[in-house]
N, C-alpha and C positions, 0 to 999 in steps of 0.2 A: 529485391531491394534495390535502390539507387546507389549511385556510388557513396554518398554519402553517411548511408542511413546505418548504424549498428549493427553489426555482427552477432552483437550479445544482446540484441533485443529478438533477431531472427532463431527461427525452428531448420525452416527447412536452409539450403543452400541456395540461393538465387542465383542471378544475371547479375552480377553488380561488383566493381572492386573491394576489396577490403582491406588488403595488404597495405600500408602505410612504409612507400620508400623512402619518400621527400618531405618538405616542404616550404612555401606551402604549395597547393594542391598543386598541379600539372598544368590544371585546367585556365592557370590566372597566367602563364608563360605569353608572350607574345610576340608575333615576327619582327616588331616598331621595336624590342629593345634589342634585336643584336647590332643592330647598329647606335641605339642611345646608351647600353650597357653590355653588351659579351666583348664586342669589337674593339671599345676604349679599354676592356677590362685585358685584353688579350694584348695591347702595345702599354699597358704601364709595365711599373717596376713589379719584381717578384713578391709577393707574399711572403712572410716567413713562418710557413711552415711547409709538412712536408709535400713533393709530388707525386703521382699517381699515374699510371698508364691502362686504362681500358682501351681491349684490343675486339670489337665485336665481327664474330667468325660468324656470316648466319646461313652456315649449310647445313640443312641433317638429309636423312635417308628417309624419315617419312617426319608424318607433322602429327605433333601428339594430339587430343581431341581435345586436351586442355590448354593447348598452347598462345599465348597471348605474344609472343616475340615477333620482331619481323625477320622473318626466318624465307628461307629458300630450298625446294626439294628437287628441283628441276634445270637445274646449272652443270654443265659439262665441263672438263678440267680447264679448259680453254677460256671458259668464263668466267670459272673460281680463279685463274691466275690473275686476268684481268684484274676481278677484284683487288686480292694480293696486292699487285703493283699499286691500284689506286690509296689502298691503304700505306704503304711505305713514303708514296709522296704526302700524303695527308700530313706522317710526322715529323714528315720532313718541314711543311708549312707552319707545322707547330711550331718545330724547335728554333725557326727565325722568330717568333714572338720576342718580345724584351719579356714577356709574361712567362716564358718557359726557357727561354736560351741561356744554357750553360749548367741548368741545375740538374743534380742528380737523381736519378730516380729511389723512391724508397719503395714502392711497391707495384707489380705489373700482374694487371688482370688480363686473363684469356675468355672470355665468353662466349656466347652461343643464344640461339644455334646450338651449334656442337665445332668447337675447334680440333677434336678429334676428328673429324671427317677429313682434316685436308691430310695430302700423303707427305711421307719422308721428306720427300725434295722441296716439296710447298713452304713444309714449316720450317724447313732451314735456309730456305732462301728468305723467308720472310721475317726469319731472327736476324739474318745474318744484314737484312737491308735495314731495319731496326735500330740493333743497336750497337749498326756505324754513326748512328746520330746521336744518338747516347748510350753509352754503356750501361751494363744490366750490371756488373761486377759487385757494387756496391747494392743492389736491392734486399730489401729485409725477408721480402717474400716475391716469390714469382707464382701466381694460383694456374689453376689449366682443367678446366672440366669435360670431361668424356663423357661420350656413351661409351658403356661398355662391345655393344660390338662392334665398334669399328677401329678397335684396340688392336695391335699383333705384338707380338716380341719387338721385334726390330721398332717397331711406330712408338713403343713404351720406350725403349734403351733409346731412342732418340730425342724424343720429350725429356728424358731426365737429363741425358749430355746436352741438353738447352739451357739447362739451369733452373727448371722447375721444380720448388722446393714442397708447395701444394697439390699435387695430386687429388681435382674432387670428381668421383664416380656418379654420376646420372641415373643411379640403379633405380629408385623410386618403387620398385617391388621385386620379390622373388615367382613371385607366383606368376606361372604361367598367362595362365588365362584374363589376370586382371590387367598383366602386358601388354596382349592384344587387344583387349578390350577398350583399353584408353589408348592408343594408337602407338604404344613403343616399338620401336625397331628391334631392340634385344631382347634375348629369353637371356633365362636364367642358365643356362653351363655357360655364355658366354662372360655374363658374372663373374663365376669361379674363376675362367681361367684366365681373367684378366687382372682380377686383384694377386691370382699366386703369384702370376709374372712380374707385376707392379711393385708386390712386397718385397718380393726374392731381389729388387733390384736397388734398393733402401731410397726410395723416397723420405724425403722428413717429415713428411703429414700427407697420410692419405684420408682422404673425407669421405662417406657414404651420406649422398640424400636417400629418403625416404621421402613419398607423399601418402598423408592420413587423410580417407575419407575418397579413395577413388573409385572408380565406374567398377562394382562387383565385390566391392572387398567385404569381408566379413568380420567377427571376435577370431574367429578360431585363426583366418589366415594372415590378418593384420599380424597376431600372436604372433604366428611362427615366423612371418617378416622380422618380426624385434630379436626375435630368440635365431637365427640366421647370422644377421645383424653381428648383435654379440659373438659368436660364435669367431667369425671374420677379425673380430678385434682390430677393427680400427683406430686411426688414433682421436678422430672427430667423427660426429654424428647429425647432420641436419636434416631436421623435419619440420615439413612443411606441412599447413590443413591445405587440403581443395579449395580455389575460390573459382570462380567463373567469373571474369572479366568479358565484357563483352565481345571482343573480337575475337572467342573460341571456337573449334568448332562444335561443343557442346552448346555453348550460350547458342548461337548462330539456331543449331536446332530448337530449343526450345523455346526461342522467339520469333519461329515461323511456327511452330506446332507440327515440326516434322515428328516427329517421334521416335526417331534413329534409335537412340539413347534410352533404352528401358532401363536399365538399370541404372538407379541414379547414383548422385553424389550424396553422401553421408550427412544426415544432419550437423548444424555446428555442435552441437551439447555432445551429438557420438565423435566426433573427431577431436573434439578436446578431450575429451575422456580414454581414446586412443592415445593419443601422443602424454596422455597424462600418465598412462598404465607403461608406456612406452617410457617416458623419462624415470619412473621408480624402478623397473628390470634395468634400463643404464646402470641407476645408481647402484644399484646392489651388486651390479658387476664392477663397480669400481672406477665409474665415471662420476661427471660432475658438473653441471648443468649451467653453460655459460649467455645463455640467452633463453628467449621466446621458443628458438628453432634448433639451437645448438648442446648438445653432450661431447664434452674432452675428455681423454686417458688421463692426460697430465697437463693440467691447467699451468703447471709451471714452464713446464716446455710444447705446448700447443696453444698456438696463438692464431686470431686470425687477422691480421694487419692490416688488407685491403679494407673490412668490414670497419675496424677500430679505429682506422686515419680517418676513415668519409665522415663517421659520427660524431667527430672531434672537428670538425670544418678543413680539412686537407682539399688541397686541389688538384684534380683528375681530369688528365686532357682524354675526351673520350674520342677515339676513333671509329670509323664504321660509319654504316648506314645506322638512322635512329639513335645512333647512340647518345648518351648522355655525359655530361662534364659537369665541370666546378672549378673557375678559376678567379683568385682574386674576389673574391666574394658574389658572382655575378652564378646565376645555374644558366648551362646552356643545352641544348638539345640539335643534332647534327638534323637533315633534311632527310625525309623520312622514305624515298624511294629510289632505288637503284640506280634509274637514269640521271636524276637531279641531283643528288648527289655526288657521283664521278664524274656528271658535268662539272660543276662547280670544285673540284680538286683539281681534273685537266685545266682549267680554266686557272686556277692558281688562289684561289679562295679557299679560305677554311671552311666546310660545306654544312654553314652551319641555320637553322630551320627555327628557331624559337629560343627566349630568354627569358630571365628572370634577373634583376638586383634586390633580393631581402633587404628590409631597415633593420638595424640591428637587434629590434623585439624579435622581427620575423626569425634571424640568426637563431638568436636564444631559444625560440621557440621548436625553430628544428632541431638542435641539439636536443633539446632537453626532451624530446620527442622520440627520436630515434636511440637515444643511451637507456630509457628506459625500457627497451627493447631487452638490454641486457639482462633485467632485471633491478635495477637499483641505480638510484644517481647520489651523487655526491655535492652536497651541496657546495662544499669548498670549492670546487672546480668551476662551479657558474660564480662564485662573489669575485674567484681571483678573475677569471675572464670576461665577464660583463656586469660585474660590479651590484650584479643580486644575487639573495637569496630565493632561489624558489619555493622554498615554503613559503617566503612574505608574499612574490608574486601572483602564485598560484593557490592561495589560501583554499580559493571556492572547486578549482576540480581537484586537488587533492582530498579537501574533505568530503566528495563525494564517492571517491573513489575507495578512502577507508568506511563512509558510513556504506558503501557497497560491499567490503567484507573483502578488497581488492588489494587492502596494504596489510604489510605486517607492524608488528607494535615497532613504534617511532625508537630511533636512535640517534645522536646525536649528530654522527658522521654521515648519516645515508639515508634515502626514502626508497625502502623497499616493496616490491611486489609481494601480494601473498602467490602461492602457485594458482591458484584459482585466475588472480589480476593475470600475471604472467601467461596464463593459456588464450587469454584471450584480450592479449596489450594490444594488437591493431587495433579492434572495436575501441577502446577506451582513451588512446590519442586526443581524437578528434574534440574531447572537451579542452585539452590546450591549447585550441586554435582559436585565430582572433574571431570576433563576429562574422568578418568581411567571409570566410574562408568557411562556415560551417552550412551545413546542408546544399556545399552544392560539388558538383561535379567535380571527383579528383581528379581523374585524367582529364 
């Protein structure tokens, strides 16, 4: 399928994005606005609300076969420090913005890559050059995603005396063979003994992904992934289905006709129906189903902040190669290759590759796009802050979405997914978006 094309109209799993991060799409971003919009957006006054720190780490040990990141497996300490430093000046050009200077941080992303790859010394020199520019004291959350094997005691007790209050684990299965087969670095004892460690050490949320629908999986061993899972008693749970974006190295193969890859990806109707069988064993263990991807212990004390700021319009200075931000209403996206981008930091420039300014529909429409992600929107919440109701706005794809059997009966406070709409909300997006923005290229 294309990037644009339904999820929920497809059988099999194509070549094609489907995950809905942004909007709108990726594909309408251009290099002409960061200087007509990221740049002007970067020397005004502050927005008022909160800010955001994405920190992209992109080293692993190897490259999964579904990985779509710009990632690196081939960098020696020497290189990753380099990085390192090129990233501590980046926030540092940050934090002289009038758009960021002085304000405090409410929540700090660690991503990947894999930020567990770098050593002791790495990640304390690299907090420690941080946040001398701004303090982390005040964050509501500080997230940090691992693979689990490149975990140890001392590399966990140092993550937590950084002030990492999220803990999320990169497991994506227990089973051996589905591990190597889609290209992960870790087996499963490495799993175990890194969550005993991580728990024994009281982290305030540790998270487990899962991915449904990968290269060999089966009913029975998906099962015992869930029933594992459980077993671990985490305090959150994210699950993902398989998509093949085109820059994998699965897509890659089956758009030369290599044939590497016998064993495929999981149709979409079995991996929803995974993750579906998957979120009823949660519940019945005493979870509670806070999104598309995610099951919590205790919805009252597990939160996820990084996620809840971005979908509410918060602004995220994103640091790193590729990465991505949000400042001042403008989306911007960092330059996308290792040279040109630490040129351009050495150089004293925010090393930044492409933009976007949303009109206020567009605004509305990513909001209201991504919250129902959640599960349910609130219509109070768009009349107080853009002065519609989405039910007036959106008459014609929500009532497509209930004559599809996708909503639950109407109330007066909220427009609910049914679980069926909810297993398969990225597919169903895409009727929110204006004409300009449909059937074509998200990325």
């Amino acid at each position: 399928m294309s990037d644009a094309s339904p999820a929920a109209a497809a059988v099999e799993t194509e070549v094609g994005s489907y995950f809905v991060a942004n909007y709108p799409p990726f594909s309408v971003w251009t290099s002409e606005a960061v200087a007509e919009a990221a740049r002007p957006a970067l020397a005004a006054p502050p927005a008022d609300v909160p800010l955001g720190l994405y920190l992209h780490i992109p080293f692993c040990r190897k490259r999964c076969h579904f990985c779509y990141f710009r990632v690196y497996t081939d960098k020696n300490a020497r290189e990753v420090q380099s990085y390192l430093d090129v990233l501590g000046r980046e926030w540092e050009l940050y934090a002289a913005q009038p758009a960021i200077a002085g304000r405090p941080l409410d929540f700090i992303y660690f991503g990947g890559g894999t930020p567990s790859f770098l050593s002791v010394r790495q990640l304390r020199g690299l907090v420690d050059r941080l946040s001398a520019v701004s303090p982390w004291s005040t964050a509501s959350e500080v997230t940090f995603e691992c693979e689990p094997g490149t975990l140890t005691e001392p590399k966990l007790a140092a993550i937590r005396e950084l002030g990492v209050t999220r803990l999320s684990l990169g497991v994506e299965h227990f089973d051996d063979r589905i591990l190597e087969l889609n290209g992960r670095a870790h087996r499963s004892a490495e799993i175990f003994r890194a969550y005993e460690f991580a728990r024994s050490i009281g982290f305030p949320q540790i998270n487990i992904d899962l991915i449904a629908g990968m290269l060999g999986e089966t009913d029975d061993k998906w099962r015992d992934a869930v029933q594992r899972v459980i077993a671990l008693d985490p305090d959150s749970v994210t699950i993902y289905q398989m998509e093949l974006p085109f820059n994998t190295t699965i897509s890659g193969d089956r758009l030369s006709g290599g044939g590497q890859f016998q064993e495929g990806v999981a149709p979409w109707a079995t991996k929803r129906r995974w993750v579906d069988e998957a979120f009823a064993a949660l519940e019945r263990a005493g979870y509670a189903i806070g999104s598309a991807y995610t099951a919590v212990k205790d919805p009252a004390r597990t939160r996820f902040v990084y996620r809840d700021r971005l979908w509410q319009g918060a602004d995220l200075a994103g640091l790193g190669v590729a990465s991505f931000g949000h400042v001042n209403g403008v989306h911007m996206q960092n330059l996308d290759s290792w040279g040109a981008y630490a040129a351009a930091v050495e150089a004293g420039r925010i090393p930044l590759n492409r933009a976007y300014r949303p009109t206020e529909e567009e605004r509305l429409i990513r909001e209201l796009v991504l919250q129902l992600k959640l599960g349910s929107i609130r219509p109070a919440y768009f009349r107080d802050k853009y002065g519609v109701d989405p039910r007036d706005r959106f008459t014609g794809p929500l009532a497509s979405l209930d004559r599809d059997g996708y909503l639950d009966e109407a109330s007066p406070d909220a427009v609910r997914l049914s679980r069926d709409g909810l297993l398969r909300v990225d597919s169903l997006l895409p009727r929110f978006f204006l004409p300009a923005h449909a059937d074509i290229r998200y990325t």
